[in-house]
Structure formats: structure tokens, C-alpha cells
C-alpha positions in Angstrom: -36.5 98.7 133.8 -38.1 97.1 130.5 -39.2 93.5 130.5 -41.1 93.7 127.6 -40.4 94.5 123.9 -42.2 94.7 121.7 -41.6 94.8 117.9 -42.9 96.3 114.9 -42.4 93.3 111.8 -41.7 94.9 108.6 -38.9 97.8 108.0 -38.1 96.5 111.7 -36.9 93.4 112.3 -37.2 92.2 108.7 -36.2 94.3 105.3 -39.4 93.2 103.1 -39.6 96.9 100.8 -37.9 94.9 97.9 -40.4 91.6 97.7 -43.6 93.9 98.9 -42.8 96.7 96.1 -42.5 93.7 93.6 -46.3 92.1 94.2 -47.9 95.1 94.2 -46.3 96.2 91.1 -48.0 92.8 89.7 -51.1 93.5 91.2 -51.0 97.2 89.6 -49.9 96.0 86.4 -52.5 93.1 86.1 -55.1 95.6 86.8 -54.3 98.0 84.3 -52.8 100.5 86.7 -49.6 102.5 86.8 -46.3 100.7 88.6 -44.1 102.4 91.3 -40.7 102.7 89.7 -38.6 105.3 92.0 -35.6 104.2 93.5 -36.2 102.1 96.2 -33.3 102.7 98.3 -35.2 106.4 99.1 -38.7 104.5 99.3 -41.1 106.1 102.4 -44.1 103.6 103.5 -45.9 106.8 103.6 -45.1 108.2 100.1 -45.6 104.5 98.6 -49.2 105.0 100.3 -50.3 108.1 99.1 -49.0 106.6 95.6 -51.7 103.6 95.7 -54.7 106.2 97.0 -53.9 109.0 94.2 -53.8 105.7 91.9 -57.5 104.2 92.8 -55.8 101.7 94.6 -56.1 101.8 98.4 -56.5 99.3 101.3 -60.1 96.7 100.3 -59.2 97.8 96.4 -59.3 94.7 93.7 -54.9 95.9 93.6 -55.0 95.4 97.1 -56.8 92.0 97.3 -54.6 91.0 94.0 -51.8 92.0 95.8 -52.3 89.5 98.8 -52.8 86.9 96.4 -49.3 87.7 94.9 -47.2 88.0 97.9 -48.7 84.7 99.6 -47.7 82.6 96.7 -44.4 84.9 96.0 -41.2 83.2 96.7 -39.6 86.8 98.4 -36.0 86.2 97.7 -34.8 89.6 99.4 -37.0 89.5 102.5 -34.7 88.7 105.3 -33.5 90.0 108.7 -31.9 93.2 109.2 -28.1 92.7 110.0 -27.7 92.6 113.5 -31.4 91.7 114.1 -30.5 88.2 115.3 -27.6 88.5 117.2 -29.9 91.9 119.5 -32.4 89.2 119.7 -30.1 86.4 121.0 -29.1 89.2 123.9 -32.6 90.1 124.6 -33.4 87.0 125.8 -30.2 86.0 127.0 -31.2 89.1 129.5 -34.7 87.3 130.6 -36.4 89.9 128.2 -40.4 88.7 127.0 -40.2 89.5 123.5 -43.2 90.3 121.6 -44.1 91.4 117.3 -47.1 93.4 116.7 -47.6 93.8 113.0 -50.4 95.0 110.7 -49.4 91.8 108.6 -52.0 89.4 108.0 -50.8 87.2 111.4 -51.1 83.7 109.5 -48.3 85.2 107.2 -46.8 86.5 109.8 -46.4 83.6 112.4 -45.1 81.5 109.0 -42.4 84.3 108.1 -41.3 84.3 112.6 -41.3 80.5 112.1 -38.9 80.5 108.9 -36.6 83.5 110.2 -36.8 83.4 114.0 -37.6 79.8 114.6 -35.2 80.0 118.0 -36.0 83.2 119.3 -38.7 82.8 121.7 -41.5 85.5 120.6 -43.5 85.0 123.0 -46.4 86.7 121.5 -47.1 87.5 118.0 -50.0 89.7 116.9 -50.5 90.1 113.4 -53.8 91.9 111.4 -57.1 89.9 112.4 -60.9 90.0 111.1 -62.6 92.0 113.0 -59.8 93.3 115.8 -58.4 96.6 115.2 -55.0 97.6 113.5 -52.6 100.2 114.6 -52.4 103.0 115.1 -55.6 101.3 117.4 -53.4 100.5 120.8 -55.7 97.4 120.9 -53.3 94.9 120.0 -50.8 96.4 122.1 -52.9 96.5 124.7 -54.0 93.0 124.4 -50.2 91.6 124.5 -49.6 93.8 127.8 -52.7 92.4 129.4 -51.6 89.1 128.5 -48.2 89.5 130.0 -50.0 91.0 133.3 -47.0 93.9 133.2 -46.9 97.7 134.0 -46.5 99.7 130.9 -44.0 101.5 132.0 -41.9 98.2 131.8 -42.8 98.2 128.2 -41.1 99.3 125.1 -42.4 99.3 121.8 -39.7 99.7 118.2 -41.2 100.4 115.0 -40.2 102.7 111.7 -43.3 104.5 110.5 -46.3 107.1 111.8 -48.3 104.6 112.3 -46.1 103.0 114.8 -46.0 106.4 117.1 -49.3 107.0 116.8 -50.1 102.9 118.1 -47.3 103.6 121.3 -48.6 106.9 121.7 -52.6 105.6 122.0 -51.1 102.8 124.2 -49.5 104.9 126.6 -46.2 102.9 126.2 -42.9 104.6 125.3 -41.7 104.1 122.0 -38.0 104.0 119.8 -38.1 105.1 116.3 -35.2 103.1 113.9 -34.3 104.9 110.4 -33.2 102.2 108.9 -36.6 100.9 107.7 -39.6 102.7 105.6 -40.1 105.8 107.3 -39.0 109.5 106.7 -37.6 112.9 108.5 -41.4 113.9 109.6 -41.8 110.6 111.4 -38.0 110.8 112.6 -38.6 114.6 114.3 -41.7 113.9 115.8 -41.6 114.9 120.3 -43.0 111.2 121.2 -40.5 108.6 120.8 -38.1 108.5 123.4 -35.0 108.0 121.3 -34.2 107.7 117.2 -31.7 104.9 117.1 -30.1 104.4 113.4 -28.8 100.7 113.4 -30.2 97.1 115.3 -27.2 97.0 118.0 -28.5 100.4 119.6 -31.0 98.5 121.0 -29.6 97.2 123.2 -28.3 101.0 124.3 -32.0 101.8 125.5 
């Protein structure tokens, strides 16, 4: 049985594509860059990705420091909770389930944006990106919130949307549920590890 769940943040629990596509636009255009203009609705983390490396603009990049700038002063009208996200939540720990959020999200951002949308939802632990500590796909931080807990892992379950998710359950040695409703694709979708695909929040509670 799982007592533990843990829970990727963005293109998870919370849709954040429109808001995060808008500041880095900003922080492309200011710096003299080309924008990303497809069609949202078929936007893949990983093809948005490879789109700010090809462009000179990767992770530690002027765009990318720009970009933080942006979104932590950025209003983010269209960042909210999946629907269904609450109500799965409500359940969980209605059922005595520990619930947990480990994000590559700077975690001061992320604790603020729990606070605002999950105020009464009793994360017990939230682990967002730190100076210093690791990020996934690095099971560190996983790690660290299982330690904490003082559980087996095979009472753990981990929910993200992207690679980089697998890869951080896989390293862990925790089992893993892959959603399609957030910013992944078909080659994270078909991939042997997780233990189940699930398509909307209420098949969550099916695991």
C-alpha cells in the first residue's frame, strides 16, 4: 500500500505552460532573441527546451536569469490547478495519505505558489530547486523527503509529466505514474518504467 505521494509541481498539479511561455518570451525578446510562437496547446517541455539551447539560450544564460526576473514579478493570470487536482487532493488526505511536491522550481516560489493554491491541503513536504542540492533527474531530493518520512519506498509513489521525472523515480528506486495531461510527449508516454499512464487527475486515485 502507498502512504506517500509525491508530486511533481508544474504540468502536474498546476497548468503554468501559458504564464511560463509568456516570461520567457520577454526575456527572449529583451535580449534580442527569437520568441516561441507555436501553438501552445501542442507545446512539449522537451521541444520548448531544445528551442532555448539551439537559440543560445539555455539554463545560467542572461534569457534564463532575465526570465526569473520576469516570472517573479509576473502577475500569471492562467496558472492555476488542473481541474480535479483539488478535489484528488481533498481524498488523499481524507485517506491518511502524507502528501509531498518535489519540483525543480526555485522552492521560495514554490512554497508561495502551494501557499496561494493549496493553502488547506496539508503538503507535508515541499522540495523545490536549492543552491547547491541537486535537481532531478538527481533522486536526491526524493530521497531526502523519503528519509524524512522514515518510510519504505515501496510505500512510495511519485506523479510527474516529463523525462526528467522518470528518470528522478527511476534513480530513486520508487515507482512512478506518468499523466498526459501536462508538458510531456509520446516518447516520455511509451517509455517501460512507469507503472501506469493515467490521462486525467481523478485516476489517481485508481492507482
Amino acid at each position: 500500500m502507498k502512504k506517500l505521494y509525491i508530486f511533481d509541481f508544474d504540468g502536474m498539479l498546476v497548468d503554468t505552460i501559458k504564464d511560463s511561455i509568456y516570461c520567457v518570451n520577454q526575456a527572449l525578446k529583451q535580449c534580442g532573441k527569437p520568441t516561441y510562437d507555436k501553438n501552445l496547446k501542442n507545446l512539449y517541455y522537451k521541444e520548448f527546451r531544445q528551442f532555448l539551447v539551439d537559440n543560445g539560450a539555455p539554463k545560467e544564460s542572461e534569457v534564463y536569469h532575465l526570465y526569473n526576473e520576469i516570472y517573479a514579478k509576473y502577475e500569471k493570470p492562467n496558472t492555476k490547478p488542473y481541474n480535479g487536482i483539488i478535489e484528488v487532493l481533498e481524498t488523499l488526505h481524507n485517506k491518511n495519505k502524507t502528501l509531498a511536491i518535489c519540483s525543480n522550481k526555485e522552492e521560495n516560489y514554490l512554497k508561495k505558489y502551494t501557499e496561494k493554491m493549496f493553502k488547506n491541503h496539508n503538503f507535508k513536504y515541499i522540495s523545490g530547486h536549492r543552491t547547491g542540492i541537486p535537481d532531478k533527474p538527481n533522486p536526491y531530493r526524493l530521497n531526502e523527503i523519503i528519509k524524512k518520512e522514515n518510510i519504505k519506498k515501496e510505500e512510495v509513489i511519485y506523479f510527474g509529466d516529463k523525462d526528467v521525472d522518470i528518470e528522478a523515480a527511476r534513480n530513486a528506486g520508487i515507482d512512478m505514474v506518468i499523466v498526459t495531461y501536462g508538458q510531456g510527449n509520446n516518447e516520455d508516454y511509451q517509455q517501460k518504467y512507469p507503472l501506469k499512464v493515467i490521462n486525467t487527475p481523478k485516476e489517481i486515485l485508481e492507482v
